[in-house]
C-alpha positions as CSV (number, residue, x, y, z in Angstrom):
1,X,106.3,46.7,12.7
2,X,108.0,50.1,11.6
3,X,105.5,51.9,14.0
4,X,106.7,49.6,17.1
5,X,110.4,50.5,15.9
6,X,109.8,54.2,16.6
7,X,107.8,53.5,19.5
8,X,111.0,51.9,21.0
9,X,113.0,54.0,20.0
10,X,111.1,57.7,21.3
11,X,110.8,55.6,24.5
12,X,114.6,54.9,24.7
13,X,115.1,58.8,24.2
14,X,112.6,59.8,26.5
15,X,113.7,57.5,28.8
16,X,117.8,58.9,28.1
17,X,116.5,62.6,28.0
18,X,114.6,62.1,31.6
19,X,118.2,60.3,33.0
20,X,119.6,63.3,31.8
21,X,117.5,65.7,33.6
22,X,117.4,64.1,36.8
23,X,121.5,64.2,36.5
24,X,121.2,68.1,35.7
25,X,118.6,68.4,38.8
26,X,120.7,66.7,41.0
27,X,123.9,68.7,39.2
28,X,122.0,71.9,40.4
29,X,120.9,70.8,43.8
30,X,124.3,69.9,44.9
31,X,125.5,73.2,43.3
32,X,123.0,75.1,45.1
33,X,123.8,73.4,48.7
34,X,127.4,74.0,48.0
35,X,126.8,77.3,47.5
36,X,124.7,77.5,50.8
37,X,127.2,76.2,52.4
38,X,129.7,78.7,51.2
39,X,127.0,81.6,52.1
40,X,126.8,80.5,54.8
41,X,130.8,80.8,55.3
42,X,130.9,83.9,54.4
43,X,128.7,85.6,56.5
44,X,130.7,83.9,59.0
45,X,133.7,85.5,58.1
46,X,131.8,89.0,57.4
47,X,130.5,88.6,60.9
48,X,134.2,87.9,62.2
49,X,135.6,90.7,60.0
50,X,132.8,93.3,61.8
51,X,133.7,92.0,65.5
52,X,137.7,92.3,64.6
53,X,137.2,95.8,62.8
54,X,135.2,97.0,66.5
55,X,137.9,95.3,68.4
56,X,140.5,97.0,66.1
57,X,138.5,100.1,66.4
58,X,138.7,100.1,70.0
59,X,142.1,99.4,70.3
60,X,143.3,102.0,68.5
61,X,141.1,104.5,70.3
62,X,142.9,103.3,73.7
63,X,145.9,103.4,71.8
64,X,145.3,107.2,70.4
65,X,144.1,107.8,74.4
66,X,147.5,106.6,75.6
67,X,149.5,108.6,72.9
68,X,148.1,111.5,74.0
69,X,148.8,111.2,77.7
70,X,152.5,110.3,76.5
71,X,153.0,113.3,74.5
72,X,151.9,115.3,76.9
73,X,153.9,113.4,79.8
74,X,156.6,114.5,77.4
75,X,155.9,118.0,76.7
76,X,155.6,118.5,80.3
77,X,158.7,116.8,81.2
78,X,160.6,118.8,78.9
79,X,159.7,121.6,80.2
80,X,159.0,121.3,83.8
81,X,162.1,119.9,84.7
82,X,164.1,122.6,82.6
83,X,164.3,125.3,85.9
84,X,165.4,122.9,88.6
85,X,168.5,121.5,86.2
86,X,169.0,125.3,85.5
87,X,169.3,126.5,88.9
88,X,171.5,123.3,89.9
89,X,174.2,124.3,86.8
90,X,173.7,128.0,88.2
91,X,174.9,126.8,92.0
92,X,177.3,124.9,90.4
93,X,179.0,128.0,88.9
94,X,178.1,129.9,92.1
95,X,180.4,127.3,94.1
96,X,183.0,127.3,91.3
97,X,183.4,131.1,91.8
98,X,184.7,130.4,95.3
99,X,188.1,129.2,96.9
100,X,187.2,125.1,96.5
101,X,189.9,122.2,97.2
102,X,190.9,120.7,94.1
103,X,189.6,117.2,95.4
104,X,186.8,118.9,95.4
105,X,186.6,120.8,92.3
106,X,187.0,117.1,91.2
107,X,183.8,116.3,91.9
108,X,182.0,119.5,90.7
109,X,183.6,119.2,87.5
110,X,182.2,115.6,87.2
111,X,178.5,117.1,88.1
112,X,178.8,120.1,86.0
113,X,179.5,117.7,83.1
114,X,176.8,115.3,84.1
115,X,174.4,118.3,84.5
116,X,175.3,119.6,80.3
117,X,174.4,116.1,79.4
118,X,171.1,116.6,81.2
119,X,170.8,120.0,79.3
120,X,171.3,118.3,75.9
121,X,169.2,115.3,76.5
122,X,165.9,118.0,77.8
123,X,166.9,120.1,74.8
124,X,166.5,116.9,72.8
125,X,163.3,116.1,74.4
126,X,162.1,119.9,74.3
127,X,162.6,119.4,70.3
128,X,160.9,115.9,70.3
129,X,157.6,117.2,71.8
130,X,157.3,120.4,70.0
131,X,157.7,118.7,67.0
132,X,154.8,115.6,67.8
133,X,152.4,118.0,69.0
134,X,152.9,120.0,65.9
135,X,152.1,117.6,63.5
136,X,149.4,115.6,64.7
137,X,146.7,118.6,66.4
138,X,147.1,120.2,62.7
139,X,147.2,120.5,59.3
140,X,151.0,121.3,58.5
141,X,151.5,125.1,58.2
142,X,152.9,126.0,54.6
143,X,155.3,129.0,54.5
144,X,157.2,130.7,51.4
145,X,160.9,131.4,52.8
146,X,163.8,131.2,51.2
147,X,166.8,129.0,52.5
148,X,169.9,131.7,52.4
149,X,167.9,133.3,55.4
150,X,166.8,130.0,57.4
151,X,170.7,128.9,57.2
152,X,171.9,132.0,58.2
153,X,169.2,132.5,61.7
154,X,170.8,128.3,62.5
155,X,174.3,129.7,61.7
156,X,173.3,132.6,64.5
157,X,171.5,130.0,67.0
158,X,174.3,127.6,67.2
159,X,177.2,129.6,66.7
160,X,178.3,130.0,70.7
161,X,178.1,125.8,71.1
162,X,180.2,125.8,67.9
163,X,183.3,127.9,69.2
164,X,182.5,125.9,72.5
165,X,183.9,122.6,70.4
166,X,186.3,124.7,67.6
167,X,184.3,124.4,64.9
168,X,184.3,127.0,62.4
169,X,181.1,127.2,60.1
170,X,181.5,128.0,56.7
171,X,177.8,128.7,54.2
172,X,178.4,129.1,50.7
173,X,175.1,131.3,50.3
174,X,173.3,130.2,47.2
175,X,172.8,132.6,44.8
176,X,169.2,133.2,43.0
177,X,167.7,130.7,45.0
178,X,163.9,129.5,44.3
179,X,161.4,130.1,47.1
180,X,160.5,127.3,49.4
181,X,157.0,126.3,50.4
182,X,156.6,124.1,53.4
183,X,156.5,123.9,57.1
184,X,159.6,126.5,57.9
185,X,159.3,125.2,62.0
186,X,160.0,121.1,60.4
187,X,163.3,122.0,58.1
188,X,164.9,124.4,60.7
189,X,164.5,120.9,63.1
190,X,166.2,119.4,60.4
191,X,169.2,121.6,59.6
192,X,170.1,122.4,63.1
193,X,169.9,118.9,64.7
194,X,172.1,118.1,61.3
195,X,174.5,120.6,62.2
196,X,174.6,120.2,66.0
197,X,175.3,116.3,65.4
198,X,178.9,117.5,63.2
199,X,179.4,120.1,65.7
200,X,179.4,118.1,68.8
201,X,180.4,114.4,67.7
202,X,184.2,115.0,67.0
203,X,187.4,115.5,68.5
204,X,186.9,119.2,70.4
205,X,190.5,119.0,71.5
206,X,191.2,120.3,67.7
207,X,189.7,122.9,65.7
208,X,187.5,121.2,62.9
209,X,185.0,123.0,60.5
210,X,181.4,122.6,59.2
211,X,180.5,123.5,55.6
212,X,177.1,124.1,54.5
213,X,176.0,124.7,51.0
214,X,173.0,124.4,48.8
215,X,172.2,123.5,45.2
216,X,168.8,123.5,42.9
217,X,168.7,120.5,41.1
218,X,165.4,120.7,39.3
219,X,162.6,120.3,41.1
220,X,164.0,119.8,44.2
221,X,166.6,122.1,46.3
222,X,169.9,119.7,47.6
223,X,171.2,121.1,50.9
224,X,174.6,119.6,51.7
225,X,176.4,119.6,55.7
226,X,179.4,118.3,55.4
227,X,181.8,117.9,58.6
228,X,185.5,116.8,59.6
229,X,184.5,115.0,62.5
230,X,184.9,111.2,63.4
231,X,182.7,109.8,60.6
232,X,180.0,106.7,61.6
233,X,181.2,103.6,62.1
234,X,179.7,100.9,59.3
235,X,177.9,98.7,62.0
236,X,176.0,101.7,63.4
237,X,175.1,103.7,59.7
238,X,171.9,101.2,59.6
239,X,170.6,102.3,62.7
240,X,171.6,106.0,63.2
241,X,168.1,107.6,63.0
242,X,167.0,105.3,65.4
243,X,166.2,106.7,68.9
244,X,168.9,107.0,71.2
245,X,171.4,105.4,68.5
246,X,175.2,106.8,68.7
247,X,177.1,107.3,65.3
248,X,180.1,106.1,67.7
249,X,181.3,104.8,70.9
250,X,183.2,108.3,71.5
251,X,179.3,109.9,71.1
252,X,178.1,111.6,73.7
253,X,174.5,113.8,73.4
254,X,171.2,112.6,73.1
255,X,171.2,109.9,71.1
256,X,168.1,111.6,70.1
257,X,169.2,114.5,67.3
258,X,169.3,112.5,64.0
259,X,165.9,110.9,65.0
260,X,164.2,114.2,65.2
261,X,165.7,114.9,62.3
262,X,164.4,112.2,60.2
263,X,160.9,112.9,61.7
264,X,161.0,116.1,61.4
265,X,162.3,115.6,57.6
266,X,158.8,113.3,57.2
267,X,156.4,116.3,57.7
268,X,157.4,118.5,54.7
269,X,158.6,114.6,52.9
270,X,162.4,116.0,52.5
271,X,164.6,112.4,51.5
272,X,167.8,112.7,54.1
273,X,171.3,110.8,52.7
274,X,174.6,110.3,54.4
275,X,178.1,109.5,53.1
276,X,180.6,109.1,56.0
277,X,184.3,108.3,56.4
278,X,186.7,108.1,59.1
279,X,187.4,111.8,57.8
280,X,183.8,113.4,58.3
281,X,180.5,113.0,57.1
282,X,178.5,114.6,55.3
283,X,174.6,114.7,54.6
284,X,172.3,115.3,51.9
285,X,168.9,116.8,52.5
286,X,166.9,116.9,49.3
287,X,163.4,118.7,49.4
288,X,160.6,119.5,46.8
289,X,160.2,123.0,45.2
290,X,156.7,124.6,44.4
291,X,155.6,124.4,41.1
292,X,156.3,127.2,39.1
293,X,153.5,129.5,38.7
């Protein structure tokens, strides 16, 4: 009787351990199909990902093509249409010179002006395509200057259009400055679009006055340009190194300067600030030093 007892009972569990396998079989079978399934998914999506990345590819080839043919549409335009706007503003003067009727002169006054905001958008431009084909056909050009001389040769370049609008320039030169090491082309882009934007955007009925100064501050060399001028209005600060943005509606030029600057400022990775008032504005140009040797 005992040995029937354990008969049953080795049954029962064989039969309960069996159960229990075909549950784990069928456990594993579904896991496995699942996981089929979800190969197969993903070399779906792999596949997917591969035909985007061409497409991608592709597109930014074109895209590469087509930035190319732009920069140099630019460049060219810059340039080649320099002489003809040249010799116009050189007849212009030419007709000046002679006995005109004032209802005349009128008029060429009106062109002349039309024909220096030609100039200063082409100079604009000029700077605009030196500095994109600079950057991208090369690896940035590293040069050890120091920033007492760079002021001083912008101070030079932009003095006559500065006693054009009665603007005195002042430079506190810095003494024992540190030695610079980056593209010297990119921060003289920066510094003089800087300075031509507080020499030009003000009041030129009045005599006004640019101050330039510099400070080292650690590891990094501060260059302040601070100006009397009409200051930025508060709607427009967001947007001023935007292309073709005015600080103001009274701005004239470009609309093109602080936007070189700013790009020009990303190639040697110098941080530009502002503060600005209705009595001038003043900017902050803060770039890295070399490590000390």
């Amino acid at each position: 009787m005992q040995e029937v007892i354990q008969k049953r009972k080795m049954s029962q569990e064989t039969a309960e351990l069996k159960q229990i396998i075909k549950e784990r079989d069928q456990q594993l079978k579904d896991k496995q199909e699942e996981l089929e399934a979800q190969r197969g998914m993903l070399s779906a999506a792999v596949e997917e990902l591969v035909k985007k990345n061409k497409r991608l590819e592709s597109t930014l080839n074109e895209l590469q093509h087509g930035n190319e043919e732009l920069e140099n549409l630019l460049y060219h335009s810059s340039h080649g249409l320099r002489t003809p706007i040249t010799n116009v503003m050189g007849l212009i003067q030419i007709i000046k010179a002679g006995d005109i009727e004032d209802s005349i002169k009128e008029y060429i006054d009106q062109i002349e002006g039309q024909g220096n905001h030609m100039i200063e958008i082409m100079n604009a431009l000029s700077s605009l395509a030196d500095l994109i084909n600079y950057k991208p056909k090369k690896e940035v050009q590293l040069e050890s200057f120091f920033i007492n001389e760079l002021i001083n040769d912008r101070i030079n370049y932009l003095t006559p259009l500065a006693k054009e609008n009665q603007v005195t320039i002042d430079y506190q030169a810095l003494e024992n400055q540190p030695p610079l090491r980056c593209s010297k082309f990119a921060l003289m882009e920066v510094i003089k679009q800087i300075m031509m934007n507080g020499i030009v955007f003000r009041d030129n009925s009045k005599p006004g006055y640019l101050s330039i100064s510099a400070e080292k501050k650690e590891n990094q060399l501060a260059i302040y340009i601070e100006d009397d001028g009409d200051g930025i209005d508060p709607e427009t600060q967001p947007k001023i190194y935007e292309m073709f943005s005015r600080g103001s509606e009274k701005s004239g030029g470009s609309g093109l300067g602080l936007f070189i600057a700013k790009k020009a400022a990303e190639i040697i990775h110098a941080d530009i600030k502002f503060e600005s008032s209705q009595k001038g504005t003043r900017f902050i140009i803060n770039i890295d030093l070399p490590p000390d040797r």
